[in-house]
C-alpha positions as CSV (number, residue, x, y, z in Angstrom):
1,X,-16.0,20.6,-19.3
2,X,-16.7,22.9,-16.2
3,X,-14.6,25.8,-16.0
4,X,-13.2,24.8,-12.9
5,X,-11.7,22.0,-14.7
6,X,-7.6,21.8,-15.1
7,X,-7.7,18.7,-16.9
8,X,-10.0,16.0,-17.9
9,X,-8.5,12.4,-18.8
10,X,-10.5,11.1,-21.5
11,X,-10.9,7.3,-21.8
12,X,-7.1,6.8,-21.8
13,X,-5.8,3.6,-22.4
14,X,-2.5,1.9,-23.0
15,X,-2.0,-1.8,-24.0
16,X,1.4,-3.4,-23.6
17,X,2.8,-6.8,-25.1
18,X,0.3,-8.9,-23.1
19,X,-1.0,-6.3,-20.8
20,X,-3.6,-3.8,-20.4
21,X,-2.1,-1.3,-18.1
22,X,-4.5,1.4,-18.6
23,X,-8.0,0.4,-19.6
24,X,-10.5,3.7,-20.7
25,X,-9.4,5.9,-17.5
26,X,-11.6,9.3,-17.3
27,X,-11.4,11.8,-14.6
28,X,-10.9,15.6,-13.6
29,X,-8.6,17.2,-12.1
30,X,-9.9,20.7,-10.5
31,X,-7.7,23.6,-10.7
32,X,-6.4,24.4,-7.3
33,X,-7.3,21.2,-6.1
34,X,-4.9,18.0,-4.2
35,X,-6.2,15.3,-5.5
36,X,-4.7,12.1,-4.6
37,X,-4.2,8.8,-7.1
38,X,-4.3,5.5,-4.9
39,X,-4.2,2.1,-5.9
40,X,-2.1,-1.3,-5.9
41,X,0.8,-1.8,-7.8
42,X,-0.2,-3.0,-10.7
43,X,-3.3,-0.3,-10.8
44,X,-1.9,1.6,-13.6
45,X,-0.6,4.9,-11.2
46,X,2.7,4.9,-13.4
47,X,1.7,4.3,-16.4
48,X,-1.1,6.8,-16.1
49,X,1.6,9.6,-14.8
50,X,4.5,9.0,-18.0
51,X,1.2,9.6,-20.2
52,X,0.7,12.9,-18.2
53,X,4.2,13.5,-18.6
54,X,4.4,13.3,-22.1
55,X,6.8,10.4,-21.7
56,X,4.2,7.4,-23.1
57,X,1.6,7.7,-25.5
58,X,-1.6,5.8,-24.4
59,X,-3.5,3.9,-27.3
60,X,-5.5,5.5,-30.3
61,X,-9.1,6.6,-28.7
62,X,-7.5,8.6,-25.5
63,X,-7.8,12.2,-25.1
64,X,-6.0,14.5,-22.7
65,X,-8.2,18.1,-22.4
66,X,-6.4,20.3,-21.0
67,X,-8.0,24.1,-20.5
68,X,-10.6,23.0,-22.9
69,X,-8.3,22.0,-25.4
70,X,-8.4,18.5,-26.7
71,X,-5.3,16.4,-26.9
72,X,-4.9,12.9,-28.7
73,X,-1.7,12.9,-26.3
74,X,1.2,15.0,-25.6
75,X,3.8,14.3,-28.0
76,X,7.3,14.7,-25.3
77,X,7.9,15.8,-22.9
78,X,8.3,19.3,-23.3
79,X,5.2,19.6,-24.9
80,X,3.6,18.6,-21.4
81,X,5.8,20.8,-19.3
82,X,4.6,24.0,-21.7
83,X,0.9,23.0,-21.0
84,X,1.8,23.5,-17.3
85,X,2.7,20.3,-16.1
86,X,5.6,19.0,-14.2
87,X,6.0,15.5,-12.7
88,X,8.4,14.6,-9.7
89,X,9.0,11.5,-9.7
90,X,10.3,9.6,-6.9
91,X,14.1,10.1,-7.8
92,X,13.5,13.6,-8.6
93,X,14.9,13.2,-12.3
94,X,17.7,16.0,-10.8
95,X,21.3,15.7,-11.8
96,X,23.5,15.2,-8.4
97,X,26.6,16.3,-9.7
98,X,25.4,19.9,-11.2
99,X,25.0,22.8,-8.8
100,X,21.7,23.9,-7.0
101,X,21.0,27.0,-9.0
102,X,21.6,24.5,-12.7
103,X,19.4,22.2,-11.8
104,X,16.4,24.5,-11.0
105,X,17.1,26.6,-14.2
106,X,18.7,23.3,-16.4
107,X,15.0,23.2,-18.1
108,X,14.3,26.7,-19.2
109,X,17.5,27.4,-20.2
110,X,17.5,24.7,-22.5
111,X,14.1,26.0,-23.6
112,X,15.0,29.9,-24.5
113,X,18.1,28.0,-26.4
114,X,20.3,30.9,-25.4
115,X,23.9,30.6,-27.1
116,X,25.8,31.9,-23.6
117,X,24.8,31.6,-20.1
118,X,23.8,34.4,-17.8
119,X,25.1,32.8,-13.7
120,X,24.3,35.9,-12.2
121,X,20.8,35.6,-13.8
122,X,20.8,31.6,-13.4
123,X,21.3,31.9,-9.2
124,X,18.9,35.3,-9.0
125,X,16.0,33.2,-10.5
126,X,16.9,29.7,-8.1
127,X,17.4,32.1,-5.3
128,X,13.7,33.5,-5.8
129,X,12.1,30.0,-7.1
130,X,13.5,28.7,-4.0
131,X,11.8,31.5,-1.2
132,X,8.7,31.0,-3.0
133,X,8.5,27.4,-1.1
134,X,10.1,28.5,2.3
135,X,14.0,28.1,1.2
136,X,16.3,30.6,2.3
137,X,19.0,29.0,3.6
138,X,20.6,26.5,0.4
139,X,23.1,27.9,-1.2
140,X,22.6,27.8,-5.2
141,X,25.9,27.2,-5.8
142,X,27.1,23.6,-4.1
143,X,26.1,20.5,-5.7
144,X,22.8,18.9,-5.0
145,X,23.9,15.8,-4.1
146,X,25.5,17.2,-1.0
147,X,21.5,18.3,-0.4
148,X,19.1,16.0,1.7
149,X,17.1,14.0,-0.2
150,X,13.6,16.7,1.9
151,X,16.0,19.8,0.5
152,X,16.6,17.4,-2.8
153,X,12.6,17.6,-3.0
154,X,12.1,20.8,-2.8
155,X,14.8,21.7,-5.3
156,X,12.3,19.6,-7.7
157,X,9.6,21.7,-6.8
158,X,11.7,25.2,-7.4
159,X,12.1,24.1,-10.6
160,X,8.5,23.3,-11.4
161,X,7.5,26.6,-10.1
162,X,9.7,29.0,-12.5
163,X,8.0,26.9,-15.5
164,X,4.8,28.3,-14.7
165,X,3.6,24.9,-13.4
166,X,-0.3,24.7,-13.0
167,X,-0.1,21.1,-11.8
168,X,2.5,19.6,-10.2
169,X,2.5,15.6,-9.9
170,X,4.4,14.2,-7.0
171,X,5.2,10.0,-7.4
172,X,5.6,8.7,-3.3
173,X,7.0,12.3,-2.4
174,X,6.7,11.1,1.6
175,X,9.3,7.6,1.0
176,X,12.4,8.8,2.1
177,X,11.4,11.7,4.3
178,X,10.7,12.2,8.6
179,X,7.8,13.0,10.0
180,X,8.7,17.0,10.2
181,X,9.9,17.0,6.5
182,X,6.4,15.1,5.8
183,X,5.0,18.6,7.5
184,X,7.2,21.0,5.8
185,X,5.9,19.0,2.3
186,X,2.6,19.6,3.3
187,X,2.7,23.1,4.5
188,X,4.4,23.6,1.3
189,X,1.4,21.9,-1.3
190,X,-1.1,23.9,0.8
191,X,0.5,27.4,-0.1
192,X,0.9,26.4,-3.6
193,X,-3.3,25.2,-3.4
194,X,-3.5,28.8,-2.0
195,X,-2.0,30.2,-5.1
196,X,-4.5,28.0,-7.7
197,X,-1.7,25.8,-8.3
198,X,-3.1,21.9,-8.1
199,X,-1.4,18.7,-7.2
200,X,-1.9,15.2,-8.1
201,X,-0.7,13.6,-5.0
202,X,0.3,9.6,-5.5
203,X,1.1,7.8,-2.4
204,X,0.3,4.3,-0.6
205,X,0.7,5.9,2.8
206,X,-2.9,6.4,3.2
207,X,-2.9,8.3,6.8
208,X,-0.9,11.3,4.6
209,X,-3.6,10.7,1.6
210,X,-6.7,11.7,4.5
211,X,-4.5,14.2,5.4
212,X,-3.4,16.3,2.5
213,X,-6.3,15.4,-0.5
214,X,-9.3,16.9,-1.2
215,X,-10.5,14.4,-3.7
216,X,-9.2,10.9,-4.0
217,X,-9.5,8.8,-7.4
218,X,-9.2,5.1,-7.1
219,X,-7.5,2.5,-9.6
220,X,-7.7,-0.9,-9.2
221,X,-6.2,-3.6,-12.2
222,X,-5.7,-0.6,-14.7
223,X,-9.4,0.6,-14.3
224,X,-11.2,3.8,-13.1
225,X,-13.1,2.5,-9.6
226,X,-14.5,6.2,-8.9
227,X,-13.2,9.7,-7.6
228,X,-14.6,10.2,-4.3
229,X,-14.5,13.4,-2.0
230,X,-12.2,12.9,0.6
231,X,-14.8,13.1,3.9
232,X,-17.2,10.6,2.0
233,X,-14.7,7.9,2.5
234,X,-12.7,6.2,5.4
235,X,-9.7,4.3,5.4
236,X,-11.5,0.6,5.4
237,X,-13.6,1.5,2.6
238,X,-10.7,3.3,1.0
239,X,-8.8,0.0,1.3
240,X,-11.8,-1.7,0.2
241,X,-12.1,0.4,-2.5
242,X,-8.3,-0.4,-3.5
243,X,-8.2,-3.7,-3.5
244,X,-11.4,-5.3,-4.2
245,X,-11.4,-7.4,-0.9
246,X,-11.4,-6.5,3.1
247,X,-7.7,-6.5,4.7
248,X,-7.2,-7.0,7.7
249,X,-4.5,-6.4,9.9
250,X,-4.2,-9.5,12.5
251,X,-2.1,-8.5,15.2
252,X,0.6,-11.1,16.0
253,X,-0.8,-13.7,18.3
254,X,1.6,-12.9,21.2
255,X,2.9,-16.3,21.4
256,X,5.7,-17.2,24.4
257,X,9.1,-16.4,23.2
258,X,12.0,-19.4,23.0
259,X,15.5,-18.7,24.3
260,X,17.6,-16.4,23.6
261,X,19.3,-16.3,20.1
262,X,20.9,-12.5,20.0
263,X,22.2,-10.8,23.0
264,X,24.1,-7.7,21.7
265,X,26.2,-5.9,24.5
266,X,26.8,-2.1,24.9
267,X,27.9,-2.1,21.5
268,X,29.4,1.2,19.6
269,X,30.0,2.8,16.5
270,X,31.1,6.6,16.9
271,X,28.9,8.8,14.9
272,X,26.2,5.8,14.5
273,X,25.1,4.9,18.0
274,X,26.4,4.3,21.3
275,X,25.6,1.6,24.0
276,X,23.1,-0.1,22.2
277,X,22.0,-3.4,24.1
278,X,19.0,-5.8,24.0
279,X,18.0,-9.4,23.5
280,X,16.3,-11.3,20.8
281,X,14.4,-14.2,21.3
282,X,13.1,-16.9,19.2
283,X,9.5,-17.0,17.9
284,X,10.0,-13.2,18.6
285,X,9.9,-9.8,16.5
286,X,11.9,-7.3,17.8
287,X,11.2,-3.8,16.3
288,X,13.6,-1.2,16.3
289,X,12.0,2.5,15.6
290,X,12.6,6.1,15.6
291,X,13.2,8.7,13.2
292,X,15.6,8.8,10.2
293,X,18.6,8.8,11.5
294,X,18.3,7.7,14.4
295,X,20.6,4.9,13.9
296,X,18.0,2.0,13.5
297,X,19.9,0.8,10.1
298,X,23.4,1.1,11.4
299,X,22.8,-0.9,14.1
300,X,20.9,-3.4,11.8
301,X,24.1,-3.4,9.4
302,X,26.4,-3.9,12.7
303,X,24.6,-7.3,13.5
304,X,25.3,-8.4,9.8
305,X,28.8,-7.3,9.5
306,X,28.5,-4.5,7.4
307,X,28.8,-1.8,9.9
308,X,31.6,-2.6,12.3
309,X,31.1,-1.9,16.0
310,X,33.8,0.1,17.7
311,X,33.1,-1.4,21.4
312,X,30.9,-3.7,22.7
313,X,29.9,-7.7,22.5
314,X,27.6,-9.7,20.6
315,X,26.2,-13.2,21.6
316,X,24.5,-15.5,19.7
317,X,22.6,-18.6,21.6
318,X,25.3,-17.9,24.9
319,X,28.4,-17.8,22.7
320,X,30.7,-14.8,21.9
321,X,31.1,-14.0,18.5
322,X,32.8,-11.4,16.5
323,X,30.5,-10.7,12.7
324,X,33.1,-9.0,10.9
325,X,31.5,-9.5,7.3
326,X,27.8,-10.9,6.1
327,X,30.0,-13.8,4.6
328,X,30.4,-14.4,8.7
329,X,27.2,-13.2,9.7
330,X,25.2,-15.9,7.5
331,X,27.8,-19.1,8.9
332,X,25.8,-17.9,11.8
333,X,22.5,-17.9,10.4
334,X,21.8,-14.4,10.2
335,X,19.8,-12.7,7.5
336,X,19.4,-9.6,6.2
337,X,17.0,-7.6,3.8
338,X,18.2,-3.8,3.4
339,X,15.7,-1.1,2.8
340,X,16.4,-0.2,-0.5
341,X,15.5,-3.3,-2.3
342,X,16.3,-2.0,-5.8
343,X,19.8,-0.7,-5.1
344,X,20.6,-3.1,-2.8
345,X,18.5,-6.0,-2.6
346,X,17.8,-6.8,-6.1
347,X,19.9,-7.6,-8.9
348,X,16.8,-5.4,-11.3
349,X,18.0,-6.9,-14.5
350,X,18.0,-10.4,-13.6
351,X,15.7,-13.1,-13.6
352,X,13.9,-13.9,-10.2
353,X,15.7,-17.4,-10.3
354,X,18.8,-15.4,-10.2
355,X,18.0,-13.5,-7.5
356,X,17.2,-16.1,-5.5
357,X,19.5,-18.6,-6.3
358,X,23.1,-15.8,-5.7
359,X,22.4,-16.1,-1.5
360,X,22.4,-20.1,-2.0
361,X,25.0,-20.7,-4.8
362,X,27.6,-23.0,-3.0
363,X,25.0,-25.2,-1.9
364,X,24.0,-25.1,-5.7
365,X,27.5,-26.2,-7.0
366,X,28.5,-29.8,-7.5
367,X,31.7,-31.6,-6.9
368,X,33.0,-29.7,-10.3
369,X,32.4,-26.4,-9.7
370,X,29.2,-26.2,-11.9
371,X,25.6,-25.2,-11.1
372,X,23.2,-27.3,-10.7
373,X,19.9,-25.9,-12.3
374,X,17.7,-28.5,-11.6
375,X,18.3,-27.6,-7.8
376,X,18.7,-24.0,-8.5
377,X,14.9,-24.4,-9.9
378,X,13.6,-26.2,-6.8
379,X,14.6,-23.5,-4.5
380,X,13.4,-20.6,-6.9
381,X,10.0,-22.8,-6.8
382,X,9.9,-23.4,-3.4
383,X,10.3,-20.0,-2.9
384,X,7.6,-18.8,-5.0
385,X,5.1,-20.9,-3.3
386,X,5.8,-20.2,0.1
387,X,5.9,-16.7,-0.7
388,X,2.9,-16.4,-3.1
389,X,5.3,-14.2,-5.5
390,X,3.4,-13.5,-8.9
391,X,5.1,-13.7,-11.9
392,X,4.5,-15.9,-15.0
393,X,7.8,-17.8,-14.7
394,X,10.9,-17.7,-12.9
395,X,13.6,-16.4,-16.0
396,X,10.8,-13.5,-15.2
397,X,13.0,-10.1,-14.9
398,X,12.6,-8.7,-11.3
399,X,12.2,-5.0,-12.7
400,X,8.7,-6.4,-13.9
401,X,7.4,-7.3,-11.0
402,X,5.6,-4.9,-9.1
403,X,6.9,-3.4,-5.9
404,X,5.1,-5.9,-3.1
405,X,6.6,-8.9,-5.6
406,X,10.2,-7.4,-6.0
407,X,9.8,-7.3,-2.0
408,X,9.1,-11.0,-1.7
409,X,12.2,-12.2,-3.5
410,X,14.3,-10.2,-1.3
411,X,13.0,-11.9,1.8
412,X,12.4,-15.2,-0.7
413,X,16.5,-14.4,-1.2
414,X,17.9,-14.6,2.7
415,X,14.7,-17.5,3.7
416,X,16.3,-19.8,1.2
417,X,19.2,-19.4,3.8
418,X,17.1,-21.2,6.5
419,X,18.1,-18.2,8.5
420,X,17.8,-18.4,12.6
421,X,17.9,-14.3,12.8
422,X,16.0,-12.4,10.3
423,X,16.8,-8.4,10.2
424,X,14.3,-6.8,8.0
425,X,14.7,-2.8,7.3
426,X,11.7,-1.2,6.4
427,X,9.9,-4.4,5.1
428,X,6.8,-2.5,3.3
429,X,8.5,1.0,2.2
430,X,6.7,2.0,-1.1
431,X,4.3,-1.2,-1.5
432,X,1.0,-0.7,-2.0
433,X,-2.1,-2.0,1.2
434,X,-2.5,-5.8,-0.1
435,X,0.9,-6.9,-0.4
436,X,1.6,-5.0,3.3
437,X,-0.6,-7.7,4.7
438,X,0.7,-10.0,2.8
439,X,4.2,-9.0,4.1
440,X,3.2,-8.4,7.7
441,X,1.7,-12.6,7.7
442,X,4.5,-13.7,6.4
443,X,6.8,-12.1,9.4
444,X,4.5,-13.5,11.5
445,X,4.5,-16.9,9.9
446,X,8.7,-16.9,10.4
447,X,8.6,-15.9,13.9
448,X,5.6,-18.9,14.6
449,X,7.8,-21.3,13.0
450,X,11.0,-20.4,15.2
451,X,12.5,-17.8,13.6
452,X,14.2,-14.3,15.5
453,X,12.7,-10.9,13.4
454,X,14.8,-7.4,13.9
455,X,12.5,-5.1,12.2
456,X,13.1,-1.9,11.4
457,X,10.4,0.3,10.7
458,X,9.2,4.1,10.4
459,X,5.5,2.8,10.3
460,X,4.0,2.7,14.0
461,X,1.1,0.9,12.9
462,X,3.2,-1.5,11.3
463,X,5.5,-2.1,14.6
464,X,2.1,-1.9,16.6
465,X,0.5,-5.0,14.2
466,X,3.6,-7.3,14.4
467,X,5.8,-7.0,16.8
468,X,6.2,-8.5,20.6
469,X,8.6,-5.4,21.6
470,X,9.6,-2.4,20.6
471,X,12.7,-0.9,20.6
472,X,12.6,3.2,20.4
473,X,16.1,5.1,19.2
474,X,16.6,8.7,19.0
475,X,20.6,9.8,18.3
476,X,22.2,6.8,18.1
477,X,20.8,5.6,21.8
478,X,18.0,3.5,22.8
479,X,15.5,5.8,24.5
480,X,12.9,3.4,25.5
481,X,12.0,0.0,25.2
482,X,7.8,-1.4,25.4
483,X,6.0,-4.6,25.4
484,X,3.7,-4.7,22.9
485,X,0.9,-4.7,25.4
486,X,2.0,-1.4,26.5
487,X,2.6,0.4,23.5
488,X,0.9,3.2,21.7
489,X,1.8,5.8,18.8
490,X,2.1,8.8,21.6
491,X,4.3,6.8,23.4
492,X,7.0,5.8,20.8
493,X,6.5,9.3,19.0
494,X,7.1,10.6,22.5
495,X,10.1,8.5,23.3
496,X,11.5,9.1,19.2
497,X,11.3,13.2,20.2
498,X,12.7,13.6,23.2
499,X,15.3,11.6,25.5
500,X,13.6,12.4,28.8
């Protein structure tokens, strides 16, 4: 193994009941190196990480080297963090309810084992852990979940540093964060490159994985494709790469919108947004986007009656109407999917005929009171197929399914509604480039066959492939609006930084 070698992953494999999710993976990691981990769900990224992390074992034959010494595997986790490795996953593995300064020091002090606890030591070490990444203005001494989930992150990352990390391994570090807090991230992974420290970057945005890696290794069905130097690959062949197949990204056809099914009137929420007003058609998607909090979802949750407005009107096809629950919202015909589809969307430890079947139970019930399963099956079916959601059967759990699947039984959830309206919030956060286009034809598919789309979205090439306007927010107002025709990245960025 070179000398400029970390680590080396040595034929790793790891076999679950009825799945290969790892199959004889080998690759290395350079010290001082980003080196970024792509693939679909389903490519083994996790699997490969909690083996990394000391949290799985992969299957007899693997080998972790790690500064030329050969591992079968790490045996915990603790052994993994004392060879210099820290993983931050994508809910940080933080506790929200202990202070700042405990949750960068929780780990080592749990190490040393000491019988009585030093604060004044305890905040002095956060307070320096947290200046070596920038941080001077957190105080160590409120509760983290009063943090932002970009200070949140770098909290993690304070905490990797005072255990000596040599490689830290961010899991989708980008998902919840704005474009600045992206840049702060990455100004941030860059210092700690300067310093020999190397990151393993795993994310599906692949605009940030051009931008931050040096060397890119690609998984594809639990197998090693290759590790490629970043400038020998673009984002096509990188897609290519990923999934085995060309994508591509059809722009929506531009078809003539119908009449008007949504008219919403100077509404108001104060401290959400103020005088928001616009029209959607049907056959049309609408996109609403700007930065995080902007107010994109709270108007989205107004529509469905989940965010009450203060002030203004809302029409639907010429009448007045007042949504004062989702229970009122869907006697209307209104839909909608919320971003976080595993705290909100999904019941995870369910079936995916469960899932389905809650949005639709009345119609499911017969003159008694009792479900009717046969029925309850026909719409989970019908469903599936329209949808093209994998899974060997439908008394499948959802937590199994991979992220672009557990997105399709959300949308599979409200379209068994026979909606009119659709409102869609961040339809392809954390799924991997396959299941995006998959995603993206089926919006398209609704809106051709008559339905009204509100997306919201961070993603401008996502709004730019879909939409037929675009709606741009910035402090709770509307700051612009563009025809598709019209539209371009600088403009919407420009629009979502300023209000001139």
């Amino acid at each position: 193994m070179d000398n400029k070698c970390f680590l080396r992953i040595d034929n790793i494999s790891k076999t679950y009941p009825g799945v290969k999710a790892c199959d004889s993976i080998s690759f290395e990691i350079m010290k001082g190196e980003i080196h970024a981990l792509v693939g679909e769900n389903g490519a083994g990224k996790s699997t490969l990480i909690k083996i990394l992390a000391g949290v799985e074992k992969p299957d007899a034959g693997s080998g972790i080297i790690i500064d030329n010494i050969t591992l079968p595997s790490f045996q915990n986790a603790i052994e993994s963090v004392k060879k210099g490795i820290a993983v931050i996953f994508q809910d940080f593995s933080l506790f929200p309810n202990l202070t700042v300064a405990e949750n960068i020091s929780f780990s080592i002090e749990m190490e040393e084992g000491q019988k009585f606890i030093n604060w004044r030591k305890i905040n002095k070490r956060a307070k320096s852990s947290l200046k070596e990444v920038g941080i001077t203005d957190i105080d160590v001494d409120i509760p983290l979940e009063s943090l932002s989930i970009a200070k949140q992150q770098l909290v993690a990352i304070a905490r990797a540093l005072i255990l000596n990390v040599k490689l830290i391994i961010m899991d989708e570090p980008t998902s919840s964060l704005t474009k600045g807090e992206v840049d702060n991230l990455f100004r941030i992974i860059n210092e700690l490159k300067a310093r020999g420290i190397t990151t393993l970057f795993i994310s599906h945005k692949l605009d940030e994985v051009f931008k931050i890696a040096d060397t890119i290794t690609v998984l594809r069905d639990g197998k090693l494709i290759g590790t490629y130097i970043k400038n020998n690959l673009n984002e096509q062949k990188l897609i290519s790469l990923m999934v085995g197949r060309e994508i591509d990204f059809v722009k929506k056809s531009g078809s003539m919108t119908g009449d008007v099914l949504l008219d919403v009137r100077s509404i108001t929420k104060k401290g959400n947004f103020k005088d928001i007003s616009f029209k959607l058609h049907k056959n049309e998607i609408l996109s609403i986007t700007g930065l995080v909090g902007s107010g994109r979802t709270e108007v989205a949750k107004a529509i469905f009656g989940l965010n009450i407005p203060d002030s203004g009107e809302i029409y639907l096809k010429g009448k007045k109407v007042r949504i004062s629950s989702p229970e009122t919202a869907m006697k209307y015909g209104i839909s909608y999917v919320p971003e976080n589809r595993q705290q909100e969307g999904l019941i995870m430890g369910q079936s995916l005929r469960r899932n389905i079947s809650i949005s639709v139970l009345r119609q499911l019930r017969d003159k008694l009171g009792f479900l009717n399963f046969r029925k309850e099956k026909a719409i989970t079916n019908e469903q599936i197929k329209a949808l093209d959601i994998r899974a060997y059967s439908i008394d499948m759990l959802v937590k199994n399914l991979s992220g672009g699947n557990q997105q399709k039984v959300v949308v599979g959830k409200w379209i068994a509604t026979k909606p009119e309206i659709l409102i869609i919030d961040e339809p392809t956060n954390g799924i991997d480039i396959g299941a995006k286009a998959e995603i993206h034809k089926l919006l398209q598919g609704f809106a051709n066959a008559g339905m009204g789309i509100l997306m919201i979205s961070s993603e401008l090439p996502e709004v730019l492939a879909v939409s037929d306007k675009i709606l741009v927010m910035r402090r709770g107002k509307i700051t612009a609006e563009f025809n598709i025709n019209e539209a371009t990245q600088e403009k919407i960025m420009g629009k979502a930084l300023s209000s001139a």
